[in-house]
C-alpha positions in Angstrom: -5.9 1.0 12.3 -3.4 0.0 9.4 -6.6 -0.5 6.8 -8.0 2.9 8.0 -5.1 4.6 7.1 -4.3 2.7 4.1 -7.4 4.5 2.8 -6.1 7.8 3.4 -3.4 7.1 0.8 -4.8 9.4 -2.1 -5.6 7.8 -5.5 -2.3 7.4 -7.4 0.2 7.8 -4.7 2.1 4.7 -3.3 3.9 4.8 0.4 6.2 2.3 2.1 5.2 0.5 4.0 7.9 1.7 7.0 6.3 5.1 5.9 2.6 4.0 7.0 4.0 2.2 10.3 5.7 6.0 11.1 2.2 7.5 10.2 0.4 4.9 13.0 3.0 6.0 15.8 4.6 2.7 15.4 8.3 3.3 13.5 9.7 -0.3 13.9 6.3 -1.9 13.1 6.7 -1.8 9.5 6.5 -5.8 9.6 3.3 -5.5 11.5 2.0 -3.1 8.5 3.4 -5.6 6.0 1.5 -8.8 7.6 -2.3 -6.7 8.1 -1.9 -5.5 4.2 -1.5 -9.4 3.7 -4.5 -10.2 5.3 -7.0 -7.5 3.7 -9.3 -9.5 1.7 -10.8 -6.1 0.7 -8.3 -4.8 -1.7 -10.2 -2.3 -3.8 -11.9 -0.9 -1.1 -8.9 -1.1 1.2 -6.0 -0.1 -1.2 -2.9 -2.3 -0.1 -1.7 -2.3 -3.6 -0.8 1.3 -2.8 2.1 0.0 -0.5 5.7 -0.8 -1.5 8.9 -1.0 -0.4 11.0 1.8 1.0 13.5 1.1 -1.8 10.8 1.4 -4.7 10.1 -2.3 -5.2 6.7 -3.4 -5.1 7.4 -5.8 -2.2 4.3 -8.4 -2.4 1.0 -8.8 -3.0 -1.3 -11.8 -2.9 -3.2 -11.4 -6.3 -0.2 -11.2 -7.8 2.8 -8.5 -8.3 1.6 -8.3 -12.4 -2.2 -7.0 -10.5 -0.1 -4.9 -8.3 1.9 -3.5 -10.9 -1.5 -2.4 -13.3 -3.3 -1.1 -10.1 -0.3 1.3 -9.3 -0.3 2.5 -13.4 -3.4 2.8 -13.8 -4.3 5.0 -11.2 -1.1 6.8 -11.7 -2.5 7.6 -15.5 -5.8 9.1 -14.6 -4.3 11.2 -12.0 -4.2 15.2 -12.6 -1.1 16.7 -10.7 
């Protein structure tokens, strides 16, 4: 449930990740959201790097924050608002 609708995050957007546990019904299961982005081992397909903190902070990722980081930009340059 939490990959699935990490993939209806469009291309160049980011949401928290207290934001996606409110989308899945689940308001205090932000942690839960937190802990199944950790364990995607399909993270172009499945775009956890999309997720951050509710204060704007990257929070973590496991190929590192610096990945994280160029992910978020560079999808936030080729996007047409």
């Amino acid at each position: 449930m939490v990959w699935q609708e990490l993939m209806n995050i469009p291309y160049g957007e980011t949401r928290s990740y207290l934001n996606q546990a409110k989308v899945l019904g689940k308001p205090n299961s932000y942690r839960a959201v937190a802990n199944a982005n950790g364990m995607n081992q399909l993270a172009i397909i499945v775009p956890c790097h999309r997720i951050i903190n509710s204060n704007g902070k990257l929070g973590g990722y496991g190929r590192g924050l610096h990945r994280k980081k160029w992910l978020i930009e560079h999808e936030r340059k080729f996007t047409t608002n």
